[in-house]
N, CA, C and O atoms as CSV, one atom per row, in Angstrom:
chain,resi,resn,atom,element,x,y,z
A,1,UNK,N,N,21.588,102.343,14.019
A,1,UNK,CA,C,21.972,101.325,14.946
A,1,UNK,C,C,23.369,100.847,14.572
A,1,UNK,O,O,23.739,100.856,13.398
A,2,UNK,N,N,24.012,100.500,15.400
A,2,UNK,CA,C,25.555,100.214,15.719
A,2,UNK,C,C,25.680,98.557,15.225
A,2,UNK,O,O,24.911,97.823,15.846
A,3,UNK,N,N,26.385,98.000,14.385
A,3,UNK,CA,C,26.826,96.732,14.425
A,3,UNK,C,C,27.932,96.834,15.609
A,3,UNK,O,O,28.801,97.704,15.662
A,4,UNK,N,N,27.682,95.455,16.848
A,4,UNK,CA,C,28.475,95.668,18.327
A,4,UNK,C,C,28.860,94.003,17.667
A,4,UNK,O,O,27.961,93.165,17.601
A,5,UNK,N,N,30.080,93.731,17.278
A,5,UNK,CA,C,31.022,92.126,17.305
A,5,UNK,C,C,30.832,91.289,18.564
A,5,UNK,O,O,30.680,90.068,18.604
A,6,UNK,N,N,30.872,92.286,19.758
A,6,UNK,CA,C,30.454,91.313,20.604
A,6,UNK,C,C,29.076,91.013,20.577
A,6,UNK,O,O,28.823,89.820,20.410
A,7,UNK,N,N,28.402,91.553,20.661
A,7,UNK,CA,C,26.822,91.483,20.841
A,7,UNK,C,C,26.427,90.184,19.696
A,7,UNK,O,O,25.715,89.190,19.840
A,8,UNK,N,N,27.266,90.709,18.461
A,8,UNK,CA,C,26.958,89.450,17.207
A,8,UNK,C,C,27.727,88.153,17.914
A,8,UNK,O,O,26.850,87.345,18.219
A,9,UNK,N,N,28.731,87.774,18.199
A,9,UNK,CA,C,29.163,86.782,18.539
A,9,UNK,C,C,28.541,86.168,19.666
A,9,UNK,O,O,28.430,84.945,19.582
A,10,UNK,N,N,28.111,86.709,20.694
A,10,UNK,CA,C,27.150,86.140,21.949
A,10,UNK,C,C,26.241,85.614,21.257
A,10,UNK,O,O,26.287,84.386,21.191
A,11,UNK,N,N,24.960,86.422,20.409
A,11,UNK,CA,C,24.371,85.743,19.548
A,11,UNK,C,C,24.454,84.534,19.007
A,11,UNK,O,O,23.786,83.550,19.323
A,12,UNK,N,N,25.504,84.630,17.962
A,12,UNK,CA,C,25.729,83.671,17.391
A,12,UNK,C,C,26.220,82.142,17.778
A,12,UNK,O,O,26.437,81.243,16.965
A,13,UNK,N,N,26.383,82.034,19.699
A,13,UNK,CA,C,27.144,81.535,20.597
A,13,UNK,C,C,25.579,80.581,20.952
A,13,UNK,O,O,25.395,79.368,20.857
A,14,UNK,N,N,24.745,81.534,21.324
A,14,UNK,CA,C,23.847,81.342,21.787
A,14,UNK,C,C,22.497,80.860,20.648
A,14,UNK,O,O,21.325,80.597,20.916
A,15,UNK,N,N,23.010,80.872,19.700
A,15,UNK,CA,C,22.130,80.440,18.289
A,15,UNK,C,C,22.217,79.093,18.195
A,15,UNK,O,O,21.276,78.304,18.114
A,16,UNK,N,N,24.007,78.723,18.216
A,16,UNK,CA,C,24.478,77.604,18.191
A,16,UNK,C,C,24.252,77.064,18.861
A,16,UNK,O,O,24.038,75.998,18.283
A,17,UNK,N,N,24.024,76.857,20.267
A,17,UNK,CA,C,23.713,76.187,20.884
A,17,UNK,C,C,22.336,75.888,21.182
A,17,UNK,O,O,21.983,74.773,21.566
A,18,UNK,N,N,21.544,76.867,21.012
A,18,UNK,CA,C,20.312,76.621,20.524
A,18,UNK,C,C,20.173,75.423,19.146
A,18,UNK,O,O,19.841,74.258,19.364
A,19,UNK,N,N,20.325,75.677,18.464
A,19,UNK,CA,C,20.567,74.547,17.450
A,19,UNK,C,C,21.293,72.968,17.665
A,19,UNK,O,O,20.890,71.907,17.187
A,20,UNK,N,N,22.363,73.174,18.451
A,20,UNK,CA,C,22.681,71.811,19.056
A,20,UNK,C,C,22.041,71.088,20.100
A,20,UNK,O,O,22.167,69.865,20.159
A,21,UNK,N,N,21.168,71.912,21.175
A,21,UNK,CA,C,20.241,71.169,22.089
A,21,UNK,C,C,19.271,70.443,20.998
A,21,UNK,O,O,19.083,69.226,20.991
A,22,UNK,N,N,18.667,71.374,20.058
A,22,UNK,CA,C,17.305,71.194,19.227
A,22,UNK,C,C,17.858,69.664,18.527
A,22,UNK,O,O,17.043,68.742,18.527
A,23,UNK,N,N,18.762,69.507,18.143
A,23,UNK,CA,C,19.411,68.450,17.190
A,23,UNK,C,C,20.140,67.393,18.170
A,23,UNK,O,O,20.487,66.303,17.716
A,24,UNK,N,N,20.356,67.719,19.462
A,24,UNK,CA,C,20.212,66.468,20.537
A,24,UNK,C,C,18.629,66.199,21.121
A,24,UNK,O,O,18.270,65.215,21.769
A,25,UNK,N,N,17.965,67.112,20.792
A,25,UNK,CA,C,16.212,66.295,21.389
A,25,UNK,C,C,16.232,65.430,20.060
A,25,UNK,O,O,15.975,64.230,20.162
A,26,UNK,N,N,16.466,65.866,19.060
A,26,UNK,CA,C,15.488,65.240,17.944
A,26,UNK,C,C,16.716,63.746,17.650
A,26,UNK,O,O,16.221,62.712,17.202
A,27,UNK,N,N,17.459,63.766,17.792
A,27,UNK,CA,C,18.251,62.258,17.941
A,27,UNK,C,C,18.012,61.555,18.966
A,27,UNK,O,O,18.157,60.335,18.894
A,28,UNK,N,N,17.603,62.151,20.119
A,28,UNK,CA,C,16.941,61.289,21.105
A,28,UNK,C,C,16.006,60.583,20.829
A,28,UNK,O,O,15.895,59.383,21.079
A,29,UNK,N,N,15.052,61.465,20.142
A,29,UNK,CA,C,13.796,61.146,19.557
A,29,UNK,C,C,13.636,60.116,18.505
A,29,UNK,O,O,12.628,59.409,18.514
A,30,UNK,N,N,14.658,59.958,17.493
A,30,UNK,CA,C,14.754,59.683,16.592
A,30,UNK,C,C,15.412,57.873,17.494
A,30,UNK,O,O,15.203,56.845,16.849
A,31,UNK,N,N,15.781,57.812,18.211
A,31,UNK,CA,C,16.341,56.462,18.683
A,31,UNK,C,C,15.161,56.153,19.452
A,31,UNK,O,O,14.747,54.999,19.555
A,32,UNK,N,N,14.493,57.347,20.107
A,32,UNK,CA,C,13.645,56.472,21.061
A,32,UNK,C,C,11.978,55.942,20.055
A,32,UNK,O,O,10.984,55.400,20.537
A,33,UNK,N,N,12.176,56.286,18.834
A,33,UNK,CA,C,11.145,56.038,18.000
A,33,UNK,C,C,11.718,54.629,17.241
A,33,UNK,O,O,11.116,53.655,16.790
A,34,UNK,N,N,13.147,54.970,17.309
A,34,UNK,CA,C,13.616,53.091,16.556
A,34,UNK,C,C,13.900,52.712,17.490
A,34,UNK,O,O,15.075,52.585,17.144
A,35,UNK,N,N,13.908,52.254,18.825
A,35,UNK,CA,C,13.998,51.328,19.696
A,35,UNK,C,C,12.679,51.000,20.033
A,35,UNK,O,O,12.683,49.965,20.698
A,36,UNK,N,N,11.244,51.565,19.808
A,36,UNK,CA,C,10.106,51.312,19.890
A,36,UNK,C,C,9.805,50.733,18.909
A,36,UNK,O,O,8.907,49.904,19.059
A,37,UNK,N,N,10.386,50.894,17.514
A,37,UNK,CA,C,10.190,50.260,16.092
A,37,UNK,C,C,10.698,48.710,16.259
A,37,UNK,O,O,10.101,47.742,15.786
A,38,UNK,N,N,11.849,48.658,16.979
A,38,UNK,CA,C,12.355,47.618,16.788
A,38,UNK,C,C,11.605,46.669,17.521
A,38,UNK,O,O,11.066,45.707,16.974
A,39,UNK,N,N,11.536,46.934,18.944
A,39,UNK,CA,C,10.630,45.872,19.821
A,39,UNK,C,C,9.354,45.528,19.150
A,39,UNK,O,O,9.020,44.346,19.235
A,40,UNK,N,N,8.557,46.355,18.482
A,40,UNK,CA,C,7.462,46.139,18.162
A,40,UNK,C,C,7.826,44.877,16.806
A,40,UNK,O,O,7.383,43.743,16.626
A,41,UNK,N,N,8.891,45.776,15.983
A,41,UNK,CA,C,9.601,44.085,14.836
A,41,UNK,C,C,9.644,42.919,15.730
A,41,UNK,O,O,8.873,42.126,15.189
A,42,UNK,N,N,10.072,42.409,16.708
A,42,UNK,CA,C,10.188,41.665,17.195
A,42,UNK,C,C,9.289,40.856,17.614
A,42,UNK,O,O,9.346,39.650,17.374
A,43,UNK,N,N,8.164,41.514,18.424
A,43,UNK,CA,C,7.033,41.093,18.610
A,43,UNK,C,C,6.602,40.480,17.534
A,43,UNK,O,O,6.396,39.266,17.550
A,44,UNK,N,N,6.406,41.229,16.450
A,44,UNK,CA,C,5.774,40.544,15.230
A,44,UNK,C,C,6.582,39.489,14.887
A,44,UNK,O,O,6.126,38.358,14.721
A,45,UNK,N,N,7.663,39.744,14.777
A,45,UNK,CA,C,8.187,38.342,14.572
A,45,UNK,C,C,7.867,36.849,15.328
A,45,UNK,O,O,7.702,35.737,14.825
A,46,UNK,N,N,7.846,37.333,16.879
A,46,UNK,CA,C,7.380,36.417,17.494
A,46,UNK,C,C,6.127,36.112,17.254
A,46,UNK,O,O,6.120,34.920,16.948
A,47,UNK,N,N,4.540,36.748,17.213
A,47,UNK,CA,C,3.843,36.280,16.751
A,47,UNK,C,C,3.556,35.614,15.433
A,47,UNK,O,O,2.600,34.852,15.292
A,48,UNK,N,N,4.558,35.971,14.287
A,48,UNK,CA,C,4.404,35.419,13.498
A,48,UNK,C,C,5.278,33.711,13.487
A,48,UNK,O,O,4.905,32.763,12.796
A,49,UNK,N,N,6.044,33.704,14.096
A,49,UNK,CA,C,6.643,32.611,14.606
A,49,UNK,C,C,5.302,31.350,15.021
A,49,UNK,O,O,4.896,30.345,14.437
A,50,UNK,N,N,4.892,32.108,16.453
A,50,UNK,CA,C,3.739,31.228,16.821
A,50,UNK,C,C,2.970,30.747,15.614
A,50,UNK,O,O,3.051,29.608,15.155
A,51,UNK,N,N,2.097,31.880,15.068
A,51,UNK,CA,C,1.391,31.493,13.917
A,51,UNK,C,C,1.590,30.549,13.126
A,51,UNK,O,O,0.674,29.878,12.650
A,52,UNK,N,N,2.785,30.376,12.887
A,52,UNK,CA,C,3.344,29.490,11.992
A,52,UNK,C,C,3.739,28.222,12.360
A,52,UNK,O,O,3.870,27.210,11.671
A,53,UNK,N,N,3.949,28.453,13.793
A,53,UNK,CA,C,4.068,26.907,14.484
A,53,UNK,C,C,2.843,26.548,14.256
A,53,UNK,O,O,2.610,25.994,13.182
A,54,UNK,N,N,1.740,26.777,15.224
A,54,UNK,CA,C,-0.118,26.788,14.920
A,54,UNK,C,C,-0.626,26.449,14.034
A,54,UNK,O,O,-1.564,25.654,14.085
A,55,UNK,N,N,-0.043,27.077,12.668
A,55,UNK,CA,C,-0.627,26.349,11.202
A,55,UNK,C,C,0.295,24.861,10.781
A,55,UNK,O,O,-0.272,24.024,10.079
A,56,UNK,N,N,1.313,24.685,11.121
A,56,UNK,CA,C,2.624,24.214,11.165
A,56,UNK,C,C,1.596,22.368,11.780
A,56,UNK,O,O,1.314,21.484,10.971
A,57,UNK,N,N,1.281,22.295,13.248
A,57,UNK,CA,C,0.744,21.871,13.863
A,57,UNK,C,C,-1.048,21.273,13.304
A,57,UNK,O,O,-1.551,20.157,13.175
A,58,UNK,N,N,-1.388,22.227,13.165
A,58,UNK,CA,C,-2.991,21.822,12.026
A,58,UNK,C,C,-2.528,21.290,11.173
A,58,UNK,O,O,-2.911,20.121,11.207
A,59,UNK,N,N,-1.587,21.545,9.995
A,59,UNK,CA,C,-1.329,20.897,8.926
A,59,UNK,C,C,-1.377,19.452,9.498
A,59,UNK,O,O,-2.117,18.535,9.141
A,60,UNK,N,N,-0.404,19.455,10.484
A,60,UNK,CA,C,0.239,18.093,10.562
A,60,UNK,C,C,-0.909,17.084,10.758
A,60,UNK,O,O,-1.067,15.932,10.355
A,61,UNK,N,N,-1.708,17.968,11.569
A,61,UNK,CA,C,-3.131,16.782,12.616
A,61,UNK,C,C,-3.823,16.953,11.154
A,61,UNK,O,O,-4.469,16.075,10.582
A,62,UNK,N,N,-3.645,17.824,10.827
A,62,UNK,CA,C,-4.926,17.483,8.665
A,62,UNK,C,C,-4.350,15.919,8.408
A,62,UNK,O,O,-4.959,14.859,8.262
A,63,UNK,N,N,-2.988,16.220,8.418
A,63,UNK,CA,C,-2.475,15.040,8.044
A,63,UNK,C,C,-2.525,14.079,8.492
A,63,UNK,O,O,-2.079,13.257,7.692
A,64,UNK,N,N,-2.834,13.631,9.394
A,64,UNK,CA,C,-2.816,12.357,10.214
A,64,UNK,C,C,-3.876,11.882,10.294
A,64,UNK,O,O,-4.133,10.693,10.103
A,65,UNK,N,N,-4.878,13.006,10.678
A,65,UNK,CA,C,-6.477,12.778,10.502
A,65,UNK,C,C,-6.389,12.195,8.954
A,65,UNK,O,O,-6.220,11.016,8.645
A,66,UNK,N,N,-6.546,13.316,8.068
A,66,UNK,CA,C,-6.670,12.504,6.718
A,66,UNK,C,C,-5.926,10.770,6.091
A,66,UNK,O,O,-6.488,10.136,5.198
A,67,UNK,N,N,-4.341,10.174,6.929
A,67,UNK,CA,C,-3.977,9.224,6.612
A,67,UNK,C,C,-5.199,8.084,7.570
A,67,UNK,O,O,-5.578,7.020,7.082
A,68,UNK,N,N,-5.590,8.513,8.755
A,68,UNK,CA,C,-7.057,7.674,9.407
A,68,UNK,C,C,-7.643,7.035,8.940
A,68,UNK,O,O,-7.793,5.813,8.955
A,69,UNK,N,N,-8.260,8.213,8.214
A,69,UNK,CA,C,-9.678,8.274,7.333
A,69,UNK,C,C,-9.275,7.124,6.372
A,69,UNK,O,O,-9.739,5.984,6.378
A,70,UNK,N,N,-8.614,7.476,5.796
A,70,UNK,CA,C,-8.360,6.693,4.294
A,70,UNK,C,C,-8.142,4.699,5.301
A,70,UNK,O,O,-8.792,3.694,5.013
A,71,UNK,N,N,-7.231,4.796,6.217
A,71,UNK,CA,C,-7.080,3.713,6.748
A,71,UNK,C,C,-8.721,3.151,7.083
A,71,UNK,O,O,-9.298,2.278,6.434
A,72,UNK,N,N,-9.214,3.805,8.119
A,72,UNK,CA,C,-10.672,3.311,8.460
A,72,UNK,C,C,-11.203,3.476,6.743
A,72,UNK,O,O,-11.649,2.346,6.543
A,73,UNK,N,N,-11.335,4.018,5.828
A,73,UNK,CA,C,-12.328,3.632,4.797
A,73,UNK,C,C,-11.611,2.356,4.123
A,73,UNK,O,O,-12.350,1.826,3.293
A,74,UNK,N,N,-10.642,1.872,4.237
A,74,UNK,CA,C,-9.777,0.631,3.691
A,74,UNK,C,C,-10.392,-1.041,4.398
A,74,UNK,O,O,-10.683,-2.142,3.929
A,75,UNK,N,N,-10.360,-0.471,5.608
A,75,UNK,CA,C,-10.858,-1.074,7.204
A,75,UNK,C,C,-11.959,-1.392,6.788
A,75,UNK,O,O,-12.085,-2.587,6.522
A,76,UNK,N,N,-12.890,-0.692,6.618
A,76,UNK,CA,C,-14.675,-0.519,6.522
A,76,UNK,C,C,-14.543,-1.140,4.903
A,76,UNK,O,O,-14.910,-2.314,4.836
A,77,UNK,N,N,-14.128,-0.602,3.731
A,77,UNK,CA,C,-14.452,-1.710,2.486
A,77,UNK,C,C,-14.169,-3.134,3.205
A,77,UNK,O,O,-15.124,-3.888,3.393
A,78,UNK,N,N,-13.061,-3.451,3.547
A,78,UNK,CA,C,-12.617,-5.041,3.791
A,78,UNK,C,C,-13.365,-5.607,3.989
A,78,UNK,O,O,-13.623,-6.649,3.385
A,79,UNK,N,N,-14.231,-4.966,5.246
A,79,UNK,CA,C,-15.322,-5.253,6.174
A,79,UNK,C,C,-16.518,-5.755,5.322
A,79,UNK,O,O,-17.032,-6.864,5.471
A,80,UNK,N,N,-17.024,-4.547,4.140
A,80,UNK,CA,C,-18.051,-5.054,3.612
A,80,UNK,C,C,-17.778,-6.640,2.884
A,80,UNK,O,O,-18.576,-7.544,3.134
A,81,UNK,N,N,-16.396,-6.919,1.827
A,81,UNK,CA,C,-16.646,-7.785,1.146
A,81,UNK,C,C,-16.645,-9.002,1.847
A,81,UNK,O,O,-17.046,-10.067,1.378
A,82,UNK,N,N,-15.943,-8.740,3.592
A,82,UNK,CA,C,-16.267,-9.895,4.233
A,82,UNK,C,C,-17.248,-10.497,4.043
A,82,UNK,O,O,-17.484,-11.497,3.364
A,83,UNK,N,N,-18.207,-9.496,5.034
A,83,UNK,CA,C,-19.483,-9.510,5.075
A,83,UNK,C,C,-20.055,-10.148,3.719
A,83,UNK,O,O,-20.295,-11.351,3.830
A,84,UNK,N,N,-20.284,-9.668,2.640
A,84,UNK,CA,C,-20.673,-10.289,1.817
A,84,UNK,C,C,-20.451,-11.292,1.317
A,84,UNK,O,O,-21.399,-11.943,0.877
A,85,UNK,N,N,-18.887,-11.866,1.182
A,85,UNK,CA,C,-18.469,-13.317,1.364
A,85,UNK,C,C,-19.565,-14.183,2.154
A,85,UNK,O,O,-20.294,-15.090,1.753
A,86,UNK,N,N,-19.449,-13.684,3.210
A,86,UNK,CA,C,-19.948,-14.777,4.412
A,86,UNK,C,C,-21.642,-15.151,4.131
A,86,UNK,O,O,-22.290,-16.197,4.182
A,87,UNK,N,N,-21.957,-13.801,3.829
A,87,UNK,CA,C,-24.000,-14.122,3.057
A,87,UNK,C,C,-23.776,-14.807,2.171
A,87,UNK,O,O,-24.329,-15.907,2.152
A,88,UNK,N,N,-23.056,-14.501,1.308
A,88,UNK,CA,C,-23.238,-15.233,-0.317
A,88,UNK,C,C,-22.843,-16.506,0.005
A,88,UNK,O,O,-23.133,-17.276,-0.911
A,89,UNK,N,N,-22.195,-17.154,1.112
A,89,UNK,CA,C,-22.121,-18.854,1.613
A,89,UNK,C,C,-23.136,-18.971,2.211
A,89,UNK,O,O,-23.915,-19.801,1.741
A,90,UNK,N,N,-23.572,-18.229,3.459
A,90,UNK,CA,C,-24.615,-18.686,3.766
A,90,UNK,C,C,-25.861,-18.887,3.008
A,90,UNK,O,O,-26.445,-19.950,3.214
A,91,UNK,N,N,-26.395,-18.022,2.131
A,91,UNK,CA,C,-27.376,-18.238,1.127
A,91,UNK,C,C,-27.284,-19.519,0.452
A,91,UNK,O,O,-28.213,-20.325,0.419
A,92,UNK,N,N,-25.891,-19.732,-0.206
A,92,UNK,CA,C,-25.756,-20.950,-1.169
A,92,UNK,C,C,-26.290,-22.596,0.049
A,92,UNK,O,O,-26.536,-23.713,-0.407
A,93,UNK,N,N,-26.336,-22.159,1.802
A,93,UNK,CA,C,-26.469,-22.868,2.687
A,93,UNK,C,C,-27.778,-23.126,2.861
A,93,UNK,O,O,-28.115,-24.118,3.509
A,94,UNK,N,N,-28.931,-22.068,2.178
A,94,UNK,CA,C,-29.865,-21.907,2.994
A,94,UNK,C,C,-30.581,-21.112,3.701
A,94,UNK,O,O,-31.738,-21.329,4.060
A,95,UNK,N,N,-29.759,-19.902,3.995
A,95,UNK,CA,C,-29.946,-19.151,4.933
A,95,UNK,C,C,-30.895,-17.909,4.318
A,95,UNK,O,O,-30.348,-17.286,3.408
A,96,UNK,N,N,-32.051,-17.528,4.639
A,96,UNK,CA,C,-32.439,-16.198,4.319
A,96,UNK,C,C,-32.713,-15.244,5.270
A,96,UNK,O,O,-32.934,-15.525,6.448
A,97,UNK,N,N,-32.710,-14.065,4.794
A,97,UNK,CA,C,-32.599,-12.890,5.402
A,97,UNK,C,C,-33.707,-12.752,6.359
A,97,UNK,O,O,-34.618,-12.573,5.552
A,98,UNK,N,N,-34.216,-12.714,7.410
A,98,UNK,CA,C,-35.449,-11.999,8.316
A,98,UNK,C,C,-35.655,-10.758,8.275
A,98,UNK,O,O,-34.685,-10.054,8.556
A,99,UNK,N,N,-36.878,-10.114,7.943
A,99,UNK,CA,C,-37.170,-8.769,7.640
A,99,UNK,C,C,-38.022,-8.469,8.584
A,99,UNK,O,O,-39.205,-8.805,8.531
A,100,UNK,N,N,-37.327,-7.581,9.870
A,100,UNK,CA,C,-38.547,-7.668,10.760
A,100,UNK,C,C,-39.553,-5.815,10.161
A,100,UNK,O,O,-40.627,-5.502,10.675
């Protein structure tokens, strides 16, 4: 068999360019897989955003609820030693308890 220069160079014409389509799909590919990467980062970001507002938000109502509490249990002691003030005069008055 004959080595033909032209025959090798068509080849080699046609190799190359074979190889440069193949290496423009796969950069296509390769962007259209990080532009899907990226939106999807984003998303997460945004949900993690929310999330964090959400816990952000509970904390706060923990907090407020819990400064309540402590207020109403401050509220409610006062209440009792009133209360007990006011028996422990009335008793010294006279007064006893009815047990129905």
């Amino acid at each position: 068999m004959k080595h033909d220069p032209d025959v090798s160079e068509e080849l080699e014409k046609s190799f190359s360019a074979i190889l440069s389509e193949e290496l423009r799909q796969r950069e296509a590919e390769a962007l259209e897989t990080q532009q899907h990467a990226e939106v999807a980062l984003l998303e997460a970001k945004k949900m993690a955003n929310q999330y964090q507002k959400h816990a952000e938000k509970c904390n706060s109502g923990m907090d407020y609820c819990e400064e309540d509490r402590e207020k109403v249990e401050d509220a409610l002691e006062a209440q009792r030693e009133l209360t007990e003030m006011w028996e422990k005069r009335a008793r010294q008055k006279g007064w006893k308890e009815v047990t129905i």
